[in-house]
N, C-alpha and C positions, 0 to 999 in steps of 0.2 A: 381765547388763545388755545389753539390745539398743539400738543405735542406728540409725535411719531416715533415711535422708538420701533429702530430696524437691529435684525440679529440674523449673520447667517443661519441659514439650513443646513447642517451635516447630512448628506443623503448617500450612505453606499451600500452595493444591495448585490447578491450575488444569484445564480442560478440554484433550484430547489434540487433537491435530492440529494441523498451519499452518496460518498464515492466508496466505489465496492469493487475490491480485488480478490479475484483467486486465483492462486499459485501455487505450484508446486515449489520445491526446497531448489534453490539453483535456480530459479527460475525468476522474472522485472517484466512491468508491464506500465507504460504511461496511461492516467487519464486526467482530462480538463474539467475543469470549471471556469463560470466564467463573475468578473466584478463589475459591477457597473458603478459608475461616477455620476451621480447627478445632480454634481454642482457645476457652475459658472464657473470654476475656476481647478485648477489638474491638481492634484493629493497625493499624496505618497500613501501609499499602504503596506505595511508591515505582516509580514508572514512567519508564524512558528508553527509548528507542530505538538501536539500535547496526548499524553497517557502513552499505551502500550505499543501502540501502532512509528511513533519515534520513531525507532531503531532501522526502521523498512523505507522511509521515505525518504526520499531529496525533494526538494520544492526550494524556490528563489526566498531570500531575506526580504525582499521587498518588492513592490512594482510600484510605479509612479502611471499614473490613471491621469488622461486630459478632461479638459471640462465632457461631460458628456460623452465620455466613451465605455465603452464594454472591452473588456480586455481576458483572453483567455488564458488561464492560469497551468500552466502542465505539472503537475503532479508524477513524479515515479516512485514506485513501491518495488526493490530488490530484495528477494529473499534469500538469506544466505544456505547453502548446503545442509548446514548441520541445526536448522532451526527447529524445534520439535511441531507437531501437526496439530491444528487450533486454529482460534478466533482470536484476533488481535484487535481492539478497539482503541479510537480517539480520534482525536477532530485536529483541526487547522482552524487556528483564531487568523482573524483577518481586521488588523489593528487600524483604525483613521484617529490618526491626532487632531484636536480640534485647536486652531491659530486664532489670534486676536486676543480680544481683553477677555473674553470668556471663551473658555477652552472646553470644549466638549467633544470627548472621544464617543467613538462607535466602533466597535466589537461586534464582529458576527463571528460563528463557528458553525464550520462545516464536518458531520461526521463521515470519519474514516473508518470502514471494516477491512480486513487483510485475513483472511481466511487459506488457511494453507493445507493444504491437502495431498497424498500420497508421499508421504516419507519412509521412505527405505526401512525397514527395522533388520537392525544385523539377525543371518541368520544363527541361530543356538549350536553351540560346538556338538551336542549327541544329533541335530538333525544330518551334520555333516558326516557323521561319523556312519549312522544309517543309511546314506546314501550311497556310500561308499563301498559299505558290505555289502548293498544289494547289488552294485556294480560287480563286486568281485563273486557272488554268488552265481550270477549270470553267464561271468567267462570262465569258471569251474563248471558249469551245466554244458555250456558251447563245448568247451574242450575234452569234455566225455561224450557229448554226442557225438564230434569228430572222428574221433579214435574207435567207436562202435563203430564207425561207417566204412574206415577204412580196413576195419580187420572183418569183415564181410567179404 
């Protein structure tokens, strides 16, 4: 007597590489990745965001994937005005629940960099102050070469 014992395959598999942004403060940029399905039958795939990089992203709660499809994921990263300038890290977990009598999840994680660059630094009240007396230093010079010229 032979017995066969069958068990699905969980198979979901995404495109290699981080996703890498750089931004100025004020500044959003989309990019993709992509899921592939490679079961017989469509999944739902649950999407979070995790670590520092959170605050900057919108990405979908989920996506629902057919048998055998590839599905491209848009990711955006907003960086607000007043954010300070840095390296922000963390990934997008990419959740498949496993269905049936045996249930086995597959988790992949995709790392996210968000590196932000040129932020404004207010300038210091004496640079302002400097600047100001050499302005007025200038139209004190102007207005005595003037009056030499004209008393010529």
């Amino acid at each position: 007597m032979l017995i066969v014992l069958t068990t699905t395959s969980y198979a979901l598999s995404q495109s290699a590489g981080n996703l890498v942004f750089v931004l100025a403060p004020g500044q959003s940029s989309e990019l993709s990745y992509l899921l592939t399905n490679d079961l017989n039958t469509s999944t739902s795939i649950e999407l979070r965001g995790e670590g520092d990089v959170v605050t900057f992203l919108t990405l979908p709660d989920s996506v629902v994937l057919e048998p055998h499809e590839t599905q491209e994921v848009l990711v955006r990263a907003s960086v607000p005005e007043t954010v300070v300038e840095g390296q922000y890290r963390g990934k997008i977990i990419a959740l498949q629940k496993g269905t049936g009598a045996v249930k086995i999840n597959v988790e992949l994680e995709k790392d996210v960099i968000v590196t932000i660059r040129g932020t404004s630094q207010p300038v210091p009240f004496q640079t302002v102050l400097y600047a100001l007396a050499a302005v007025a230093i200038i139209a004190v010079v102007v207005a005595v070469a003037a009056r030499r010229r004209s008393t010529m």
